[in-house]
N, C-alpha and C positions, 0 to 999 in steps of 0.2 A: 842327222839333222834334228834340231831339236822343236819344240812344237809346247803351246801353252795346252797341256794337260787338263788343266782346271778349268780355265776359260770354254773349252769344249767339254769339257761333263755340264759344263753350268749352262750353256746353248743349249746343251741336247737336255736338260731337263727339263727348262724351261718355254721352250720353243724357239729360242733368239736363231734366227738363223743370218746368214751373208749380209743379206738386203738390210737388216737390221740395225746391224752395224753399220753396214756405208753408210745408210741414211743418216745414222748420229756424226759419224765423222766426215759427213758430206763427199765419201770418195767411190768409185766402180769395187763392185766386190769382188774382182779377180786383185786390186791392191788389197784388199781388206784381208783375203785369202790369203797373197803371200805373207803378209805378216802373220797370220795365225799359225801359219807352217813356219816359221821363222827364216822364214827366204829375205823379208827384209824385217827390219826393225818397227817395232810401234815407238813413237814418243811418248813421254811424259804425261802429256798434254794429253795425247788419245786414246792413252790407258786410262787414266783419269777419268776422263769424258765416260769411256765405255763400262764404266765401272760405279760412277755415278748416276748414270742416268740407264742403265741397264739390272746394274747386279748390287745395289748400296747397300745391299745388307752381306756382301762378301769382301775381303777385306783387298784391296788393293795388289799387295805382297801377294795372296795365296794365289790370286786371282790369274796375274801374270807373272807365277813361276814356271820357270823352263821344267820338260820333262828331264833333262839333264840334272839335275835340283833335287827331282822327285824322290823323297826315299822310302824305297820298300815296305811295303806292312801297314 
């Protein structure tokens, strides 16, 4: 299963946790979660959102690249 890699280094360095996100994408953080785990999909829109209003000085792409994506080194 694949999993946003970057997205969680950048939570766990900064502190963003669950709550954090659902609150910007207005949803329960057990949906917030399966998208983090790539159980379902994030949109556009709330990659977006969660990248601008959380992390805007990381760039969108690196942000929510799969670990499948990820390469070595």
């Amino acid at each position: 299963m694949n999993s946003y890699v970057h997205l969680t280094d950048a939570m766990l360095q900064r502190g963003v946790i669950l709550k954090d996100i659902a609150s910007v994408l207005q949803m329960s953080d057990i949906a917030v979660y399966k998208k983090i785990i790539a159980e379902t999909s994030f949109t556009f829109e709330e990659a977006k959102k969660i990248q601008s209003i959380l992390f805007p000085d990381i760039s969108l792409t690196y942000l929510f690249e799969t670990q499948d994506k990820v390469s070595p080194g």
